[in-house]
C-alpha positions in Angstrom: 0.0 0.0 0.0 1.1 3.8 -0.7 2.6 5.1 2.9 0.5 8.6 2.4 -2.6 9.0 -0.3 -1.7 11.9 -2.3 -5.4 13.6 -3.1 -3.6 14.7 -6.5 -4.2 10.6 -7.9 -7.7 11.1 -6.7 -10.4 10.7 -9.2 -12.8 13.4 -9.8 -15.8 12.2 -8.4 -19.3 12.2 -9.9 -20.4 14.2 -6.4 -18.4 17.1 -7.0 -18.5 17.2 -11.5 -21.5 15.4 -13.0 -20.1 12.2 -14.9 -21.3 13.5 -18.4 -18.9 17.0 -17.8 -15.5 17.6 -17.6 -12.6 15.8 -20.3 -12.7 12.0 -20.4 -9.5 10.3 -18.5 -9.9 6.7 -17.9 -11.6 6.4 -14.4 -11.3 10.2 -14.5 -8.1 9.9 -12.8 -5.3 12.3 -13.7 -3.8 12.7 -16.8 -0.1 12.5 -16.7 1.8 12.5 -20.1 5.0 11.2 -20.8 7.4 13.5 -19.3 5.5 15.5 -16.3 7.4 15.6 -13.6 4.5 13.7 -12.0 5.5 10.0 -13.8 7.9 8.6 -11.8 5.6 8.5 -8.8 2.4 6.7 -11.2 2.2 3.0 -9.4 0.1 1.6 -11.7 -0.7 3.2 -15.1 -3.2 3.0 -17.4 -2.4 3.2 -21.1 -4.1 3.2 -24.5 -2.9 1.4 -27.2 -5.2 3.1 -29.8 -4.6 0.2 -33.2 -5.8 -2.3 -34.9 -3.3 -2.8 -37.6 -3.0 -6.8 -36.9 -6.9 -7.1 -37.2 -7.5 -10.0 -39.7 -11.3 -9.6 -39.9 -13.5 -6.6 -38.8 -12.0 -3.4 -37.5 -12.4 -0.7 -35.6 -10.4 -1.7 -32.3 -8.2 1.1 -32.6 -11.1 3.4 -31.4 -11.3 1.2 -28.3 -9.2 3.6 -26.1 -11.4 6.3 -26.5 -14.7 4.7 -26.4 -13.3 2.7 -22.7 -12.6 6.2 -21.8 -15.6 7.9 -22.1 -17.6 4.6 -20.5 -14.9 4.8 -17.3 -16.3 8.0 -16.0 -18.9 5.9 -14.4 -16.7 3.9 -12.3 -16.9 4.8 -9.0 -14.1 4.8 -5.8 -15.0 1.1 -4.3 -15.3 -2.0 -5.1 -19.0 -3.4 -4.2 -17.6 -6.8 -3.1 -14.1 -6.7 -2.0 -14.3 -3.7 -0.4 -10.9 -2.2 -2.6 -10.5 0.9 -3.1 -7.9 1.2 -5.7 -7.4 4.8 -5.9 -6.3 5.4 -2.4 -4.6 1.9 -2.0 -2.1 3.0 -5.8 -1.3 5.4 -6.7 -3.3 5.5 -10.5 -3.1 7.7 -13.2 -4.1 7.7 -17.3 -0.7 7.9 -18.7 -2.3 8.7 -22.1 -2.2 7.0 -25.6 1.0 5.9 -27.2 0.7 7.3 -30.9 0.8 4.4 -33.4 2.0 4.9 -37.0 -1.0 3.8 -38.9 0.9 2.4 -41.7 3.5 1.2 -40.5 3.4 -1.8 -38.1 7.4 -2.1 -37.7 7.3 1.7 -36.2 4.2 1.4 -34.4 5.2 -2.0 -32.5 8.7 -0.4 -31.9 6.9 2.7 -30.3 4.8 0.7 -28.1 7.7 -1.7 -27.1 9.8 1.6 -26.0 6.7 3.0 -23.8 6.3 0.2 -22.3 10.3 -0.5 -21.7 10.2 3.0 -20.1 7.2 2.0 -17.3 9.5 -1.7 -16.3 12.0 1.2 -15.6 10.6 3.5 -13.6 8.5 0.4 -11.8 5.2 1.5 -13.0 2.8 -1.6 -13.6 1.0 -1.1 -16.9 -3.0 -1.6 -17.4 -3.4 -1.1 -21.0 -6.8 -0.8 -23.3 -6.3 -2.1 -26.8 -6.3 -2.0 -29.5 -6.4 -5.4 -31.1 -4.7 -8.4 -29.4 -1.1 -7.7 -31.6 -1.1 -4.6 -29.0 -0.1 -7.2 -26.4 2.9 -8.5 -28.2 5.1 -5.2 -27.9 4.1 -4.4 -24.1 5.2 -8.0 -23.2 8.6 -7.4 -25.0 9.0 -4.2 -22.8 8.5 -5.8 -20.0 9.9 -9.1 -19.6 13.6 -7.7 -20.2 14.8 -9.9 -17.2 13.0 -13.2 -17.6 9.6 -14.9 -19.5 6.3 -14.1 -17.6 3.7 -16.3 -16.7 0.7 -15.4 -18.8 -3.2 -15.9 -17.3 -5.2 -15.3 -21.0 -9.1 -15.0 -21.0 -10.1 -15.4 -25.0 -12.3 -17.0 -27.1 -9.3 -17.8 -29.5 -5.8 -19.3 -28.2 -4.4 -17.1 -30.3 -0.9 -19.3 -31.1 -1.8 -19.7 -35.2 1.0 -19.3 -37.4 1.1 -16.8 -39.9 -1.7 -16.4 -41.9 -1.5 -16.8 -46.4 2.0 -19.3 -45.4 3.9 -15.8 -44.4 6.0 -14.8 -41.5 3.5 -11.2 -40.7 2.3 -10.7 -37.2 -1.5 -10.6 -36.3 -3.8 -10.4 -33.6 -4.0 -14.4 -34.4 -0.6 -15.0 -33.3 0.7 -12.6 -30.7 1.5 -15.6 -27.8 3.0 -17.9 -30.2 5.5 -15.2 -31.1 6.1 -14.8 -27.3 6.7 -17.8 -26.7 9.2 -18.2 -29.5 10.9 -14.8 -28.7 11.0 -16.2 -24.7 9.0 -13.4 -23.3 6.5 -16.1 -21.8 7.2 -19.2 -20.1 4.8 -21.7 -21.8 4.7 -24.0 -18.7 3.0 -21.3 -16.4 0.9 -20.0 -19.4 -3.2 -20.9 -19.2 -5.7 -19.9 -21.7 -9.4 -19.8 -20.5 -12.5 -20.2 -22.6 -11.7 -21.3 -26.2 -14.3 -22.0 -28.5 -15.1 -21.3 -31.6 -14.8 -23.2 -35.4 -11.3 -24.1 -36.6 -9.4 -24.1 -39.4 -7.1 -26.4 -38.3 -5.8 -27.4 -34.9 -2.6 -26.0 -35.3 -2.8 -24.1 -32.6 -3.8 -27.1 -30.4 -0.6 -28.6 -31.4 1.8 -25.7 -30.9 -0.2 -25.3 -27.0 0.5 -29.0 -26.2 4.1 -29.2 -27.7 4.9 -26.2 -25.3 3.1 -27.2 -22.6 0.7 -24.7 -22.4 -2.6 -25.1 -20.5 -5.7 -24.7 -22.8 -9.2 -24.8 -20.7 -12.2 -25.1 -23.5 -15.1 -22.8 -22.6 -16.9 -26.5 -21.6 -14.3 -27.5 -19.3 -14.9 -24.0 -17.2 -18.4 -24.5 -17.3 -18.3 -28.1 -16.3 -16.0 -27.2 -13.6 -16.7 -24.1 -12.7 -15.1 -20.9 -12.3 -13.7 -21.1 -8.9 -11.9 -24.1 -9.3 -10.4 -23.5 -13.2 -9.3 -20.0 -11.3 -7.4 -22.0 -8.7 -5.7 -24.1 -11.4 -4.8 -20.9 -12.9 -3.5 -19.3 -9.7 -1.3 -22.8 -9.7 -0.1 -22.5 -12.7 1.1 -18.9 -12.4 2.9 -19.9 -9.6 4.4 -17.1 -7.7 6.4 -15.6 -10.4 5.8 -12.6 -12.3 2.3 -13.0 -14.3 1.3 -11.1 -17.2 -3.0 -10.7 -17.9 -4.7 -10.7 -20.8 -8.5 -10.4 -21.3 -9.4 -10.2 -24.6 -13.4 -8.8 -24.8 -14.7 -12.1 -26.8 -14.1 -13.7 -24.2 -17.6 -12.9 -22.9 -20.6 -14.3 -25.2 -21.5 -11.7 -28.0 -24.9 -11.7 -26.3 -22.8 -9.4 -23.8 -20.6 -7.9 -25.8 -21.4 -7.4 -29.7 -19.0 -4.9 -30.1 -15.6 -6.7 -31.1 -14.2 -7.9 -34.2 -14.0 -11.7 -34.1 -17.2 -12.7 -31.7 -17.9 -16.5 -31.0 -21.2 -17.5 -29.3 -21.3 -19.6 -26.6 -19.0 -17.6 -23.8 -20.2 -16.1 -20.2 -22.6 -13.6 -19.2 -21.2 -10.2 -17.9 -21.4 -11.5 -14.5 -18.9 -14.3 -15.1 -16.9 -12.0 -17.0 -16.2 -9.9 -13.7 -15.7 -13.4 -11.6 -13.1 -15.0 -13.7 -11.1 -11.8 -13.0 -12.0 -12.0 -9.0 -10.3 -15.7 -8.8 -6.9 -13.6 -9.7 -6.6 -12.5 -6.1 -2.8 -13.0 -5.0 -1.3 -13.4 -8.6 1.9 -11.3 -9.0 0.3 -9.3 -11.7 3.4 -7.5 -13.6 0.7 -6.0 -15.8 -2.5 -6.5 -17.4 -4.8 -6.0 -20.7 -8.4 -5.3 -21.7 -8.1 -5.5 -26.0 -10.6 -6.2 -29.2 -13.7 -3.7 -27.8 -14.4 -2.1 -31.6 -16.9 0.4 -30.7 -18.3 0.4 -34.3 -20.1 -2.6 -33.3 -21.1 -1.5 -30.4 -23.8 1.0 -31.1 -25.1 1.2 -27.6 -22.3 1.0 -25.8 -22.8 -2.1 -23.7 -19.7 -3.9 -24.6 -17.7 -0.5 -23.8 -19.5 -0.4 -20.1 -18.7 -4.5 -19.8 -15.1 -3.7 -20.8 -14.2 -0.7 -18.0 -15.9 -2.8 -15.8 -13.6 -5.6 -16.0 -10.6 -2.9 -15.9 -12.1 -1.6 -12.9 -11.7 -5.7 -11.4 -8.2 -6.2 -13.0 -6.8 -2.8 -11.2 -8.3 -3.8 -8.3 -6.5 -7.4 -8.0 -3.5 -5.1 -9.1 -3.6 -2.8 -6.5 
């Protein structure tokens, strides 16, 4: 815990500005840009990673970060179960969006890589909104410099394919196989939760069980339930460094139409939050919320869902 609050990480609160006023931070916490003086005290950041440049289907992702933003402003101090309030507990603050170069992918992965190096650094934990799920690759090659993280992945897709058209490009298809073949994740404390969906193959299968990495089908967790696949994935992480990464179609379409690859089938909103509540005592080195593509999302529910869940993965971080 932080020795002294410091009111300037408070949030504004919808008591003292209505929630519809004022500029949009996520969680209406303070913005602090790269370079305020402010930086080096940010505990846990939250960053936008505002590209969808390794979408393979439907797009739009890259307006994620500003769609989670405006939905945050109605996230209040405490947590209704746990009784966290993450505000006062970490220091928080909306570190911005890193600019991507929209046509470049080599530049914009680069960018986010160095961002991200910068937070390990200065011992800032990241919390990032994608973005498609590509956007995870470069933050976990900033931050696991000193050794691979354990990875806890909610998803509808495993995401481990190879290359797509028999080529060697990077996609939001194949962001963990690429960290596990660059060593930035330890494949025997990796677990994937929820896969479903058709196939084109089971390639994906076969690269997960040559590297030992866990796979739980989205029948296995409902046949087991969540609390006990969530204690399997507390075992599994281990108490080593874990990286999280929630990808939004992870949650049944029902919940959350607004994404770019949706697969029927998943949990309702309330297990969506409860998955993320069986993380309590991971060693969370940072976290993800990707693939919300507010196009598709014309009401804003999926937007809502998504903060939501951010609100439960900064307070198991904090």
């Amino acid at each position: 815990m932080s020795p002294l609050h410091d009111p300037f990480f408070t949030p504004v609160s919808g008591m003292e500005l209505p929630r519809f006023a004022g500029v949009p931070t996520f969680m209406r916490l303070p913005h602090v840009p790269d370079g305020d003086p402010r930086e080096a005290e940010v505990e846990i950041g939250l960053v936008g990673l505002p590209w969808d440049g390794g979408t393979s289907n439907r797009p739009g992702a890259r307006h994620g970060p500003r769609a989670l933003r405006d939905a945050s402003t109605m996230i209040r101090a405490e947590h209704p179960v746990s009784g966290m309030r993450p505000f006062e507990a970490r220091r928080c603050a909306d570190l911005g969006d890193v600019g991507p170069n929209p046509v470049d992918m080599a530049d914009t992965l680069a960018r986010f890589e160095g961002c991200f190096k910068r937070l390990k650094a200065r011992g800032t934990r990241p919390l990032m909104a994608g973005g498609d799920h590509l956007c995870t690759l470069p933050v976990l090659r900033g931050l696991a410099q000193e050794a691979p993280l354990g990875l806890i992945h909610f998803d509808s897709h495993t995401d481990l394919f190879p290359a797509y058209f028999g080529g060697t490009a990077l996609t939001h298809g194949n962001p963990f196989r690429a960290a596990v073949e660059e060593g930035l994740l330890d494949p025997k404390r990796m677990i994937q939760i929820g896969i479903r969906g058709t196939l084109y193959d089971r390639a994906d299968r076969e690269f997960a069980a040559a590297h030992g990495i866990r796979v739980i089908p989205i029948e296995e967790l409902f046949a087991r339930g969540i609390a006990d696949v969530m204690a399997e994935a507390r075992e599994v992480a281990g108490d080593g460094d874990t990286y999280v990464s929630y990808d939004i179609d992870f949650v049944d379409p029902a919940f959350a139409p607004g994404t770019g690859t949706p697969e029927v089938g998943g949990p309702n909103a309330f297990q969506a939050l409860e998955v993320v509540r069986g993380l309590q005592g991971v060693k969370i080195a940072g976290a993800d919320l990707v693939e919300v593509s507010p196009p598709f999302d014309p009401q804003g529910n999926t937007a809502w869902l998504a903060v939501s869940i951010m609100f439960e993965l900064l307070c198991v971080m904090a």
